[in-house]
N, C-alpha and C positions, 0 to 999 in steps of 0.2 A: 128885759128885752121881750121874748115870747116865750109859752109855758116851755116848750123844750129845748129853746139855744140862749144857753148863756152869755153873758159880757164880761170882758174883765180886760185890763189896761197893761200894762207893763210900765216902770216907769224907774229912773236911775238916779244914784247920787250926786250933785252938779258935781264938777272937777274943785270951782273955786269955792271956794266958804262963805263970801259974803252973796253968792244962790243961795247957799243951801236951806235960809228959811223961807227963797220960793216954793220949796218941794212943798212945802207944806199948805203955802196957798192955793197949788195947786191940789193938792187930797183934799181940801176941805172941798173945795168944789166938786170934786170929779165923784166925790162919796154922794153928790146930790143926783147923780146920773144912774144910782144905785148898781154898780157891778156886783157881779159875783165875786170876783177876788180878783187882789190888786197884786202882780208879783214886783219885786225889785230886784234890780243888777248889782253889780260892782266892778270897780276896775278891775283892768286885766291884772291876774294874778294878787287877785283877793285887798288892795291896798286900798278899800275903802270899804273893804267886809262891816269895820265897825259904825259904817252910816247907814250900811244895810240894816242892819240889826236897827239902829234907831229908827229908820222910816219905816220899818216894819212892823218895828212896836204899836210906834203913831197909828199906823193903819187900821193894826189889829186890839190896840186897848182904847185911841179914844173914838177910832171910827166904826168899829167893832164888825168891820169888813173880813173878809181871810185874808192873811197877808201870805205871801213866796217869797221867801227870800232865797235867792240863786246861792246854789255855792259850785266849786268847777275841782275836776282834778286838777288842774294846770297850778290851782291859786293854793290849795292843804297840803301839808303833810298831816302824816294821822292823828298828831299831836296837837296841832293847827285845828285841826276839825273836831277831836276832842274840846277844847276853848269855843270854837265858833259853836257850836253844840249847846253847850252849856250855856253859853251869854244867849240864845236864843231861847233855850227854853225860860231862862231869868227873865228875859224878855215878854214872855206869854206867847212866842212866834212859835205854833210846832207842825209849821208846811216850807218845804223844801223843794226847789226846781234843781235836781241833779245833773251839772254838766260836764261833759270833758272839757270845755273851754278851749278859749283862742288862745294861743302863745304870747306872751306878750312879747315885745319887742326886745326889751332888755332881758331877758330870757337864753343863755346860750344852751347849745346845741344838750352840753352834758346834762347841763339843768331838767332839761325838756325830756331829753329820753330817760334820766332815773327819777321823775316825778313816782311819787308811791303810787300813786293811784292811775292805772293806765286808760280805762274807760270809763265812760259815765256807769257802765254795768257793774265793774269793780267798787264805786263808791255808792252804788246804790246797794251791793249786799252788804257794804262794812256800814253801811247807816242802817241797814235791817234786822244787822244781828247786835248792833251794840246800841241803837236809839229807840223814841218811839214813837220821831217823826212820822207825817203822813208825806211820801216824795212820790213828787211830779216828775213828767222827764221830758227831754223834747226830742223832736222829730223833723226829716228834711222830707218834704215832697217832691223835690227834684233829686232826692239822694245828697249825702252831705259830698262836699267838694273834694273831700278824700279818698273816701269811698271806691275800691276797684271797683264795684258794680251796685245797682238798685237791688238787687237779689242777697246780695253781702249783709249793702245797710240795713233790709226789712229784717235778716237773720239776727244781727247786732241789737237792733230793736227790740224783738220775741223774747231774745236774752233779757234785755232790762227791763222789761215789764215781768215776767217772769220772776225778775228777782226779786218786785215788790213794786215798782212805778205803778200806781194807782189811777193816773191820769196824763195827759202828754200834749203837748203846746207846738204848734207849728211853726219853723223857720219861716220868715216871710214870702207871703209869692204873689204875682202878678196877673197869675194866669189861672182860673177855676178849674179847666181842663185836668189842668196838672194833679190841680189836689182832688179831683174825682177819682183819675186813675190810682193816682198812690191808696185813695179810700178803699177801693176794689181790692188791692196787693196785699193792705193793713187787713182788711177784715178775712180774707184769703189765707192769711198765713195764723190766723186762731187770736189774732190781735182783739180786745172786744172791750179795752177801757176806752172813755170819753177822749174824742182828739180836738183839739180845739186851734178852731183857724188861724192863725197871725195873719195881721193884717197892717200893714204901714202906710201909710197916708204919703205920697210922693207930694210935695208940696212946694217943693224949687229942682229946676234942671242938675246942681250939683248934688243934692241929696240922693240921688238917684246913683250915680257917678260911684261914691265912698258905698253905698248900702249891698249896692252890687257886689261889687268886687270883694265886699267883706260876709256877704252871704251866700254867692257864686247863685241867685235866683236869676232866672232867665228872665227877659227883657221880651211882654210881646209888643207885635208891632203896633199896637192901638194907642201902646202907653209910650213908644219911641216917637210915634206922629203926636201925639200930646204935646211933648217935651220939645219936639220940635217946631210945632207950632206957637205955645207959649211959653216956651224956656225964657225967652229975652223980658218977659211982661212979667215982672214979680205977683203983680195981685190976679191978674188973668189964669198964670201957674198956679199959682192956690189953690183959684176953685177948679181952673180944672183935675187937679189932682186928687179932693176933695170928692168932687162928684165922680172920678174912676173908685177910687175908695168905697163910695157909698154902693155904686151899681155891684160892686161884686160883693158888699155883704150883703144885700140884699137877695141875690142871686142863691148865697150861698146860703141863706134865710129859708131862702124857696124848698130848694133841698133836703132842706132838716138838718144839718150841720149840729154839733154837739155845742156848739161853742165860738164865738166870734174873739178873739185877744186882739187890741187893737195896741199897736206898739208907740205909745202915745210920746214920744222921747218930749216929754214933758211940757209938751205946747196943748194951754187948758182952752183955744180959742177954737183950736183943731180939732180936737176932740169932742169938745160941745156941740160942735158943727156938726159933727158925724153924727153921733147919738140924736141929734132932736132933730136930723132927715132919714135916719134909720126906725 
């Protein structure tokens, strides 16, 4: 990208198997765009931890990329994360995106509240003192949706870098504003690892819809008149979502930003796009 802001993509396990040797067509390509490092998801509640491990492999032995591979309190118990542990370093993988994770659905109430592990902060000290992973961790610029307060989450924050998070990855957002000011809060409260921007390509009117509601990222108006103007026009919605996309890494370029993450949910036409107008 340029000498001081990196690139790097995000990218997940398809659901069905006869994807999943897109994933792959897709890394050959996206490695030609040269990122920084390529992180991977997994379902909610770890049930496709073990594709993680493979696409990560892939990434990181024959694209010889950094690979992330996510792991969440919601998805281990400590046992669980002992295996997941070890099949990754078998793997050559030793970068980890530590999260609390989303609940999954099938998930009851007991399940959820005696998970071992209760914060991202809890699973990044038991990964400090018993691994010798390098972990990442992430972070909300509007405050995570649970969150009594911004002043709470940046404390929750301190904690888990503190414990060892080395670097931090941004929840999606819309609005530059937002993550200027959160910048200010982060580097304010003695915060001083690299933050790197997530950034998602709105690219149809429902995408927007699901991304919301499952990020709780504010909506500003520039990208609501977008959506409204070209929500009905499938390929008009593309690019306009495409060229909002671009204007705010670029913006965020200007700045000096540590990091652009683009959350490529596995569309390599999308992504190309972005990359060779950036």
């Amino acid at each position: 990208m340029s000498q001081n802001t990196s690139l790097s993509f995000e990218v997940f396990p398809p659901k069905k198997e006869e994807e999943f040797e897109n994933i792959f067509d897709f890394l050959r390509e996206a490695a030609k765009l040269h990122p920084d490092f390529i992180s991977c998801t997994y379902g909610a509640g770890g049930s496709r931890a073990g594709k993680t491990i493979e696409i990560a492999s892939y990434i990181q032995k024959e694209l010889k990329i950094d690979a992330i591979a996510h792991i969440t309190c919601v998805g281990f118990t400590r046992a669980d994360l002992e295996k997941n542990c070890e099949a990754l370093k078998a793997a050559g993988v030793n970068h980890v995106l530590a999260l609390r994770g989303d609940r999954p659905q099938h998930m009851t109430d007991e399940q959820f509240n005696s998970r071992e592990f209760f914060y991202a902060a809890d699973l990044v000290r038991h990964l400090k003192e018993h691994t010798t992973l390098q972990i990442s961790g992430a972070c909300y610029p509007e405050k995570h949706f649970e969150a009594p307060s911004l002043e709470e989450d940046l404390r929750h924050l301190k904690e888990k870098v503190d414990a060892g998070v080395t670097s931090l990855v941004t929840q999606m957002f819309f609005d530059n504003a937002c993550f200027y000011r959160f910048m200010e809060l982060v580097r304010a409260k003695g915060i001083t690892v690299p933050v790197h921007a997530g950034i998602m390509p709105i690219t149809t009117a429902k995408q927007l819809g699901t991304t919301v509601s499952l990020s709780g990222s504010s909506v500003p108006k520039e990208l609501a008149d977008l959506i409204a103007t070209y929500g009905e026009n499938k390929e008009d919605m593309r690019k306009a979502g495409i060229d909002y996309a671009v204007r705010q890494i670029l913006d965020l370029k200007e700045q000096g930003v540590d990091g652009i993450h683009i959350y490529s949910m596995n569309k390599l036409k999308t992504t190309t796009e972005i990359c060779g107008m950036i």
